[in-house]
Structures are given as structure tokens and as C-alpha cells.
GUDRENBA-458631 format. One line per 3 residues: number of its first residue (from 0); for each residue x, z, y of N, C-alpha, C. Coordinates in steps of 0.05 Angstrom, whole numbers, plus 5000, padded with zeros to 4 digits. Layout:
N
NUM = X:Z:Y:X:Z:Y:X:Z:Y  ...
***
This chain:
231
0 = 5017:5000:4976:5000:5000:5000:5018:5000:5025  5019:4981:5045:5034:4992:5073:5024:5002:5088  5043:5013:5106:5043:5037:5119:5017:5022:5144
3 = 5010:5051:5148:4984:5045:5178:5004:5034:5202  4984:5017:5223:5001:5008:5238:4996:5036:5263  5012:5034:5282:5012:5051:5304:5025:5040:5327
6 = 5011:5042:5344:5026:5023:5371:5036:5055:5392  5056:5046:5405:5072:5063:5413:5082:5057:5428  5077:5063:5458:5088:5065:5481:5123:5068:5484
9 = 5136:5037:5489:5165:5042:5488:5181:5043:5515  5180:5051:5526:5198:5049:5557:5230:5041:5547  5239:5061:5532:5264:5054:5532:5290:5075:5535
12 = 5272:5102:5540:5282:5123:5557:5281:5147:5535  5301:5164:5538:5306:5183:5518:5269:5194:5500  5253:5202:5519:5228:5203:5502:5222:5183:5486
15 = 5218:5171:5493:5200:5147:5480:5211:5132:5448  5239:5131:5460:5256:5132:5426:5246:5157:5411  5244:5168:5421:5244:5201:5406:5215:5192:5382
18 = 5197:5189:5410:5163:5192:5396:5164:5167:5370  5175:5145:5383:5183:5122:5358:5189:5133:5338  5213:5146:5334:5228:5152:5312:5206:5174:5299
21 = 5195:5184:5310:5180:5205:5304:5153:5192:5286  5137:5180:5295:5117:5149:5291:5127:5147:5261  5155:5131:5259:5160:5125:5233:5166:5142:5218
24 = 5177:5169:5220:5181:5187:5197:5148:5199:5196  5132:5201:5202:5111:5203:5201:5086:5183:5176  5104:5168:5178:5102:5150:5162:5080:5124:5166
27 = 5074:5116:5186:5076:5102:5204:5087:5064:5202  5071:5039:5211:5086:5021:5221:5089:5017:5261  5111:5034:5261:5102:5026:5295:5105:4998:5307
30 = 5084:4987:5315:5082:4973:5341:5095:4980:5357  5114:4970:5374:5123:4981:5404:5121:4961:5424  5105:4990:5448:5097:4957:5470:5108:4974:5502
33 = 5131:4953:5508:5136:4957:5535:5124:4945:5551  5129:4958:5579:5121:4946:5599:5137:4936:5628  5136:4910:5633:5157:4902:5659:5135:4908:5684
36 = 5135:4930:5692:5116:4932:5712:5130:4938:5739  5142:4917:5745:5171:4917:5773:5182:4944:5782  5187:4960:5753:5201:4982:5764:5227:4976:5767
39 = 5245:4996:5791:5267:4990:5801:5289:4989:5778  5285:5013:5767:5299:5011:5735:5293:4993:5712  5292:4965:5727:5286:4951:5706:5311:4941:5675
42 = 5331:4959:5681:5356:4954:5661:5331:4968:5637  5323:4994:5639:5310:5007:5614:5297:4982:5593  5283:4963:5604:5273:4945:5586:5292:4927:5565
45 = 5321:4928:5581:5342:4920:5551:5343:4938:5535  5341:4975:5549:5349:4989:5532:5324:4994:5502  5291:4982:5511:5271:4987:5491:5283:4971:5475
48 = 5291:4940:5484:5303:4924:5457:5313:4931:5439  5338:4947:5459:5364:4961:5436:5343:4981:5413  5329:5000:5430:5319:5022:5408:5303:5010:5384
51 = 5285:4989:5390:5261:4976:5372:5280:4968:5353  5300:4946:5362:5319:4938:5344:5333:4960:5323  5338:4977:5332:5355:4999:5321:5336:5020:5298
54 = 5314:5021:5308:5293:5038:5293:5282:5024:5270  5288:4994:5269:5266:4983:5258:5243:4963:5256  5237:4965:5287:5206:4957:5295:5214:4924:5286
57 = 5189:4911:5279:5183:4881:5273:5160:4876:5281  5149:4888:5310:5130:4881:5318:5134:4894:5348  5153:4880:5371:5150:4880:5395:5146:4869:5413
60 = 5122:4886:5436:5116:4863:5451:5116:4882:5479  5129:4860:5493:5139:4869:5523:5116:4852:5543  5106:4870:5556:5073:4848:5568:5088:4858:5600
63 = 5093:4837:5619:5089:4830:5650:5071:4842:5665  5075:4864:5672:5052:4877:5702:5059:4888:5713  5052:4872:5743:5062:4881:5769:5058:4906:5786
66 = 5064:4933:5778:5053:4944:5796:5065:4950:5826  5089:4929:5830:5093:4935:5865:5074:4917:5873  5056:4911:5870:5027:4903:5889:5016:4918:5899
69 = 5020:4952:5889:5002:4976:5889:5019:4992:5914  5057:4989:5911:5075:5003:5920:5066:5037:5911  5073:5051:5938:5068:5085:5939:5081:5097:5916
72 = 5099:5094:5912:5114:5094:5886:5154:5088:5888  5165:5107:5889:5194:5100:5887:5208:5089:5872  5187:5078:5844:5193:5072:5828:5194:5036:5824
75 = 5177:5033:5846:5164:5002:5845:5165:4999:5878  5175:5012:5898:5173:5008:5924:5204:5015:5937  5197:5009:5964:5226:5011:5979:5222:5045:5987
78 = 5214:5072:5980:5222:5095:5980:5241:5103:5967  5261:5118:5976:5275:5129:5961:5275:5142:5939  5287:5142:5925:5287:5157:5891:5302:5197:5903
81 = 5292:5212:5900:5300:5234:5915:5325:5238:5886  5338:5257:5899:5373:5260:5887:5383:5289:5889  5386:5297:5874:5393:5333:5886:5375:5353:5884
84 = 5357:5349:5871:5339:5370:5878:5342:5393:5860  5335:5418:5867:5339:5436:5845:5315:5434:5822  5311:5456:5805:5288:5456:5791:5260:5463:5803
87 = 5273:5483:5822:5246:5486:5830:5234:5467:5853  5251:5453:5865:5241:5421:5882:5220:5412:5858  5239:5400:5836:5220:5381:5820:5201:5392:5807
90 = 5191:5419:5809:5166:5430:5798:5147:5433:5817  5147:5430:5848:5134:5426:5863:5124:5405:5872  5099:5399:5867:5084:5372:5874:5085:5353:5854
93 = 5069:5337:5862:5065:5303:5848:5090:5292:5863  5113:5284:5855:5141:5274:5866:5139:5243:5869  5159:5226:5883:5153:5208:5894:5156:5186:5877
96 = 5160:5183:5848:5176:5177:5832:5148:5166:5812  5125:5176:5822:5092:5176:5803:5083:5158:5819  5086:5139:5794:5072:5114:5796:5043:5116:5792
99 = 5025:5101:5813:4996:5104:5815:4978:5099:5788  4964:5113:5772:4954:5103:5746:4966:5094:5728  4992:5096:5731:5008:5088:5706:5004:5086:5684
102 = 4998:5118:5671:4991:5114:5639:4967:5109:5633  4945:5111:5656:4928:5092:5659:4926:5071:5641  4940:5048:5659:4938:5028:5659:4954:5019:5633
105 = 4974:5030:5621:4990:5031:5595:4969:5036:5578  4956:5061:5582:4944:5071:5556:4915:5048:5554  4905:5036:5574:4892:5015:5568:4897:4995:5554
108 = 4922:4979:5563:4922:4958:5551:4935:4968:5522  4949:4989:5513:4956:5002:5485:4933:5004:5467  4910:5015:5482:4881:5007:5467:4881:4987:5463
111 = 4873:4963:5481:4868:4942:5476:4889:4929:5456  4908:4933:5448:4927:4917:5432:4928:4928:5407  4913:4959:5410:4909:4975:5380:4891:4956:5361
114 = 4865:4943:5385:4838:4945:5368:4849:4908:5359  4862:4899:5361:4862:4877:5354:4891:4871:5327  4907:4902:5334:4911:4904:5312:4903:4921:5287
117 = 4884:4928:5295:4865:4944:5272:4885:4977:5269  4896:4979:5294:4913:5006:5294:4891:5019:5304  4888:5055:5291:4882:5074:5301:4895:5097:5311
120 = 4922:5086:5315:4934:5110:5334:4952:5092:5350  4958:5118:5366:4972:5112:5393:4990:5137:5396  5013:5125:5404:5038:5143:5401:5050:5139:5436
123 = 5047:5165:5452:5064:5160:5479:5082:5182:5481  5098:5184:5495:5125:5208:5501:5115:5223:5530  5085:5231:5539:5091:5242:5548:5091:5278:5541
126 = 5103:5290:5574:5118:5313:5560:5103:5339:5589  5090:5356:5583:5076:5376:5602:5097:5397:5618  5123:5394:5604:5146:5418:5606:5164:5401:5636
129 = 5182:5381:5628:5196:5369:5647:5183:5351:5659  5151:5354:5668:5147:5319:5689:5120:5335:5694  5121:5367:5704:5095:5383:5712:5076:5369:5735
132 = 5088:5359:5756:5074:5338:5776:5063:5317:5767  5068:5312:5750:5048:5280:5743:5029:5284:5731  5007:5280:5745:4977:5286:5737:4974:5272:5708
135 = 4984:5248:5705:4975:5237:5673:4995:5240:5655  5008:5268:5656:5029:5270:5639:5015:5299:5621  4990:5305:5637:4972:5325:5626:4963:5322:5598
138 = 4967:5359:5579:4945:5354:5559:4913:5348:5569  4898:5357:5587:4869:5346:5582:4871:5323:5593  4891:5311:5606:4889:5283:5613:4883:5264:5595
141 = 4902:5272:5575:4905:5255:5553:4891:5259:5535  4872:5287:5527:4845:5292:5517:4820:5269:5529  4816:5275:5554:4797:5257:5565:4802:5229:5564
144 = 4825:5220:5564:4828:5193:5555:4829:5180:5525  4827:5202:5512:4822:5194:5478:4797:5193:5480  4774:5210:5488:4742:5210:5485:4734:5190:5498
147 = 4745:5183:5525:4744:5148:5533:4737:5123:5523  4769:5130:5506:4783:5108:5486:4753:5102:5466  4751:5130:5453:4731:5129:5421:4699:5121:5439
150 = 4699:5115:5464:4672:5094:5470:4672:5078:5475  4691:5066:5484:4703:5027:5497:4714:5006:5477  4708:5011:5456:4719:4990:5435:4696:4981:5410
153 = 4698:4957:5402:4673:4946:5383:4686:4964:5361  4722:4963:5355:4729:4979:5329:4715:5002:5324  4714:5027:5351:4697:5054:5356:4663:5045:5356
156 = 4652:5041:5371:4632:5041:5366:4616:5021:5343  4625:5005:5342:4606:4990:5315:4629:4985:5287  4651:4995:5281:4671:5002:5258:4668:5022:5252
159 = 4658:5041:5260:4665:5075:5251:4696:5082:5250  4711:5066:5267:4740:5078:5267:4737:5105:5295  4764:5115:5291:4767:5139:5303:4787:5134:5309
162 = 4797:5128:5346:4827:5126:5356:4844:5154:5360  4867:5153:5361:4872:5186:5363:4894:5175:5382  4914:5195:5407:4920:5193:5420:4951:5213:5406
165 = 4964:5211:5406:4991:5226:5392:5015:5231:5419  5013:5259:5415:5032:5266:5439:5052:5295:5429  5074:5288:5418:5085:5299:5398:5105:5313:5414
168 = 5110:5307:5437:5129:5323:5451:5114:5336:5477  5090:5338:5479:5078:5345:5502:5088:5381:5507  5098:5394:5484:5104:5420:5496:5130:5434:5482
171 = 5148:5412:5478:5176:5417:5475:5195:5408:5497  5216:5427:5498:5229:5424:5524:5251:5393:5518  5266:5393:5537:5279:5364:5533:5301:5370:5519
174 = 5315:5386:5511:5333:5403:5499:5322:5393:5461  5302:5410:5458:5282:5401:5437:5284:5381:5431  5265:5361:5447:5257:5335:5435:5286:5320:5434
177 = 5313:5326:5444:5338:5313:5433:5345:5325:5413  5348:5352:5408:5349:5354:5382:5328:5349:5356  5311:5346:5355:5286:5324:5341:5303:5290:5339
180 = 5309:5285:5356:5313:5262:5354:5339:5254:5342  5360:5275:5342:5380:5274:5336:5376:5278:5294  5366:5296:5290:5343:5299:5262:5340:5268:5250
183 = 5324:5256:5262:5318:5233:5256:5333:5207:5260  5355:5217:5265:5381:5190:5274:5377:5165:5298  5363:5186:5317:5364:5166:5343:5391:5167:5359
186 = 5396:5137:5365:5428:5135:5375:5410:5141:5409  5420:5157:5423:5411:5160:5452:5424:5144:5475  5455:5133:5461:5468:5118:5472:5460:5086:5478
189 = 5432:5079:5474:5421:5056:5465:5402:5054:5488  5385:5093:5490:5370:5088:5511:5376:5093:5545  5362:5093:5562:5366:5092:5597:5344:5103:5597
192 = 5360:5116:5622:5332:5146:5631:5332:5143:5666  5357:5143:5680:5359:5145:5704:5333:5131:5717  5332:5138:5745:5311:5118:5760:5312:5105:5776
195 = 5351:5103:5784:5354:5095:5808:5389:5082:5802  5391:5060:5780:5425:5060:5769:5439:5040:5781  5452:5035:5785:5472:5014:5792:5463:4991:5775
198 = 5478:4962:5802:5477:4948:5788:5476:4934:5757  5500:4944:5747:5510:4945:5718:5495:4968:5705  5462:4973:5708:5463:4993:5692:5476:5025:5692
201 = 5494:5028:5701:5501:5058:5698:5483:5079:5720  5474:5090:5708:5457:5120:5709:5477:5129:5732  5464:5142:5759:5477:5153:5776:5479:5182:5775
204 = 5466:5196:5754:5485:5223:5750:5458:5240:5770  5445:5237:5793:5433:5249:5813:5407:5253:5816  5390:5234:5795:5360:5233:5802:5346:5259:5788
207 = 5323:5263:5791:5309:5286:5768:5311:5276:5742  5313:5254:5734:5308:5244:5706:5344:5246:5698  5362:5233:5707:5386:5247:5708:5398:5270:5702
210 = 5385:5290:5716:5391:5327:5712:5374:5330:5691  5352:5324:5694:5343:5342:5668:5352:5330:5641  5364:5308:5638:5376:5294:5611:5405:5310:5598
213 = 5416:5311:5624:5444:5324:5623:5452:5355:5625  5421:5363:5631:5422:5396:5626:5410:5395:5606  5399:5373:5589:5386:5381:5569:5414:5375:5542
216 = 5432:5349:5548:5448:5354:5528:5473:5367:5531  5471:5384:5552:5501:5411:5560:5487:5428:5540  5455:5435:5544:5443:5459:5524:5445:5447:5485
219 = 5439:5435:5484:5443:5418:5452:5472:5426:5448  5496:5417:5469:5516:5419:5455:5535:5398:5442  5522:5375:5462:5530:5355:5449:5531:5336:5474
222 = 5554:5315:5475:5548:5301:5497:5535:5282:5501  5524:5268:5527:5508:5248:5531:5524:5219:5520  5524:5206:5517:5536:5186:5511:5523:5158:5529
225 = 5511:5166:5544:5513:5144:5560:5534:5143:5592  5543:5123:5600:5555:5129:5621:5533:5135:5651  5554:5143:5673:5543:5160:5692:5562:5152:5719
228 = 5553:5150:5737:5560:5145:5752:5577:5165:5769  5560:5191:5777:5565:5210:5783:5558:5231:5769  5571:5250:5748:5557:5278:5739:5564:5301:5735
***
């Protein structure tokens, strides 16, 4: 019998390998579907290649959407990516770095690419511990968007399928989910986390996504293996 399929949100970025690798020892066929949605860090989308390739996957698909049409977003606009901040900066507020509807708009079209592949789950990396400001990085967020999900599809309402929403790192610290991943033989050197890297790709050592990667593998005990610009 083969394995159930599961589509799985791939950015490219230390989570998202994680939840993959996680997907398949679960036992699992993951789908993995990026998104080119004109973020500034657009190097990350070589790095989903590297991981899909590396994990396994034989079913990836990278779908085109624009969201600097939307801007308000440092991520997709000409705002600055903020640099320096302590912990308690980045636990204050929705930061500038939250993209409008994002997983939104991910977790939509992830539905839509479930029901046509007769997948009933969905696998994303987000995490409630390190990304407290982002309203859709919430558990009832992502509750209310599964009960959504299980009314907007012919599979749900006239299949009797049941979509489930899988969020496997939502309340482990980043320390954690690298060591999880390390468990499961994810090379981290494959993925990109920064939000703001140099030309060539190299991670500038400064952003929030930055610090918390690199305090997370000083605590593991083990070094980052990606390069850095500044760290």
C-alpha cells in the first residue's frame, strides 16, 4: 500500500525542513509546495530545492505570487528589515517583517492543491514560541482555519474526507525543533533563514530570524553551518 500523500508548506528555512522531515518519518508522502511571493529573501527558494531534493520529495511545486502588490511588509517592500533587537524588542508587537495574510493565502492555495491531490493533511512550520507577533502563526488561528478548510471543498463536504492542519512545532522552542531535526538527518546547511542576506546569499548574522537561529544552535551545541556575514 503507499504511503498517504501530505502537502507541506516548504519555504526553505530551518522550520519548514524540520516539519518535512517530520511529514516523512511520520510516514507520510510529502508534497512540498513553495512559494515565490517577491520576498526580499528570495535566495530561500534555492534553498527549498536543496531540502526537497535532499529529503526525498518527488513531488514539488513552486507556484508564482506576488505579494509586493500588497507592500506593508519588509519582507516584500522597501522597509527596512530591523537588525539588533533584543528579545524582548521581538516579542513586542506584530514586527515589520509580517507579511499581510500570508499563511492565509499559503494555507489556501495548500488546500486547494490538497483536494486535487486527494491529500488530507497539511503540514506547515509554524511556531507560537519564536514568531509571538504574527497573528497567523497562532494555535486558534490555525484551529479556525482547519474548520474553514473542512467547509470549502467538494472532497469535505460531498467525500466525507476530513482535512487536518499539522503543526508539529507550534510549541517547541527553536533549540528543540533543531534538535528534532537533527534526529531525523536534516542537513541545515542546505536551508536559509535570514531576511535580509547579501547578494550571494550569505545570511547577515543581524535580523530576528538570524539571532534566534544562532542562539538556538550556541544552545544545541552544535554549530550553524551555514555562512554569515556578520555573527
Amino acid at each position: 500500500m503507499s504511503a498517504a500523500r501530505a502537502v507541506v508548506l516548504l519555504s526553505g528555512g530551518l522550520d519548514s525542513a524540520t516539519v518535512l522531515a517530520i511529514a516523512r518519518a511520520e510516514g507520510f508522502e510529502p508534497c512540498a509546495m513553495t512559494f515565490d511571493y517577491g520576498q526580499r529573501h528570495a535566495v530561500e527558494l534555492q534553498a527549498a530545492g536543496r531540502v526537497a531534493e535532499h529529503l526525498g520529495v518527488t513531488l514539488h511545486l513552486v507556484m508564482p505570487i506576488d505579494l509586493r502588490a500588497f507592500g506593508r511588509s519588509a519582507l516584500t517592500g522597501d522597509i527596512p528589515v530591523p537588525r539588533g533587537r533584543d528579545a524582548h524588542e521581538m516579542a513586542s508587537g506584530v514586527p515589520s517583517t509580517y507579511v499581510p495574510a500570508r499563511n492565509t493565502v499559503f494555507l489556501s492555495l495548500a488546500l486547494a492543491w490538497a483536494e486535487v491531490l486527494e491529500a488530507q493533511e497539511i503540514f506547515i512550520g509554524v511556531n507560537a514560541l519564536d514568531s509571538p507577533g504574527y497573528p497567523d502563526c497562532r494555535p486558534e488561528y490555525i484551529a479556525a482555519f482547519e474548520r474553514m478548510a473542512n467547509l470549502a471543498t467538494r472532497a469535505t463536504t460531498e467525500q466525507g474526507r476530513h482535512l487536518r492542519i499539522h503543526t508539529p512545532l507550534m510549541t517547541l522552542t527553536k533549540a528543540q525543533i533543531i534538535r528534532r531535526g537533527l534526529e531525523l538527518g536534516v542537513d541545515y546547511g542546505l536551508t536559509h533563514t535570514c531576511y535580509d542576506p547579501t547578494d550571494e546569499g550569505v545570511a547577515c548574522g543581524e535580523c530576528d530570524a538570524c539571532q534566534l537561529r544562532l542562539a538556538a544552535f550556541a544552545q544545541v551545541g552544535v554549530p550553524d553551518p551555514v555562512r554569515y556575514k556578520r555573527a
